[in-house]
C-alpha positions in Angstrom: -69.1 10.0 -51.0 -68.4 12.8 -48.5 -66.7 13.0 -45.3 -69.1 13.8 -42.2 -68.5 13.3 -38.6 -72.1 12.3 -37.0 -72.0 13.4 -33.1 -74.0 11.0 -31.4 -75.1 11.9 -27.4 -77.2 9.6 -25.3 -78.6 10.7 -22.2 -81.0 9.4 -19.8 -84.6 10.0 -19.8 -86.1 12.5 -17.3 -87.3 10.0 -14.2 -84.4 7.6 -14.6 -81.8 7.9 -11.8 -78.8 9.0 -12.6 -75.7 8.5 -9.5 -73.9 9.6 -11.2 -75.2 13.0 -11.7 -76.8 13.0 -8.7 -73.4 12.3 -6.9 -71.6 15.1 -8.9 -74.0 17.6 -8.2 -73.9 17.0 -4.9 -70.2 17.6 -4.7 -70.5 20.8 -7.0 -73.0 22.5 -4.1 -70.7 21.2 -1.5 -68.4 23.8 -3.4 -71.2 26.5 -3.2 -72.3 26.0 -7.0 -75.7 26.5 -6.8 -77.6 24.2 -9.5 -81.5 23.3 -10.1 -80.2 19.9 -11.9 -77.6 17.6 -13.4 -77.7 15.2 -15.9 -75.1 13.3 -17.2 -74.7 12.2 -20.9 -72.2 9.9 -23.2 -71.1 11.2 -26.6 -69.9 9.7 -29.5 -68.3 11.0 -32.4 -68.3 8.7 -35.2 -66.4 9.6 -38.4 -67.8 8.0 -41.5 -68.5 8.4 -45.5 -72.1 8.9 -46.4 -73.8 10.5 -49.9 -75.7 12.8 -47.8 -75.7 14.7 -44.4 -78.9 13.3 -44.3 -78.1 9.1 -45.0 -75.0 9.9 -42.5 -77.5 11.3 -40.1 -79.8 8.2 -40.9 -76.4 5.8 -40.5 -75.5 7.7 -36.8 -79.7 7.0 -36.0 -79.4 3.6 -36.4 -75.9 2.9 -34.3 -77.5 4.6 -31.7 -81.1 2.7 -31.6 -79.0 -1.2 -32.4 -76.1 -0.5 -30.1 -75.3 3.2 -28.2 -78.3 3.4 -26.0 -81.3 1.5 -25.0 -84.6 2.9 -25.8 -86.2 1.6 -22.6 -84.3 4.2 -20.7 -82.3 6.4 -22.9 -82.7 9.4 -25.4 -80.1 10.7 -27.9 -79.4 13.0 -30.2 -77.6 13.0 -33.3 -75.6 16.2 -35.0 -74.1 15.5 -38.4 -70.6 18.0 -39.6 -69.0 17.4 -42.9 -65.1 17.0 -42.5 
């Protein structure tokens, strides 16, 4: 077994709304940033022992579809390191 860290981020689809973002770019061109968008995103890092970078990549997959984001109205991505 090898060490990997899988980095799991979970975003919102395009067309949700998103306050969040939507407040904090509105505070970054009150500041005279000028953006086109903002999005906002969670990210997970999730340290854990796999055979492969590919079955820890699998593992990561499957948090994120049963438990970090809901399908309906998120996307994620998933980035696999060994330690």
């Amino acid at each position: 077994m090898t060490a990997y860290t899988a980095t799991v981020t979970v975003r919102l689809k395009h067309g949700v709304l998103d306050p969040e973002a939507e407040t904090t770019k509105q505070a970054l061109e009150r500041l005279d940033f000028e953006l086109e968008d903002l999005r906002s995103a969670d990210r997970f890092e999730i340290d854990l022992e796999a055979e492969s970078a590919d079955a820890a990549s699998e593992r990561a997959s499957e948090m994120a579809e049963r438990l970090l984001a809901n399908p309906t109205i998120h996307d994620y991505d998933v980035e696999v390191d060994e330690r």
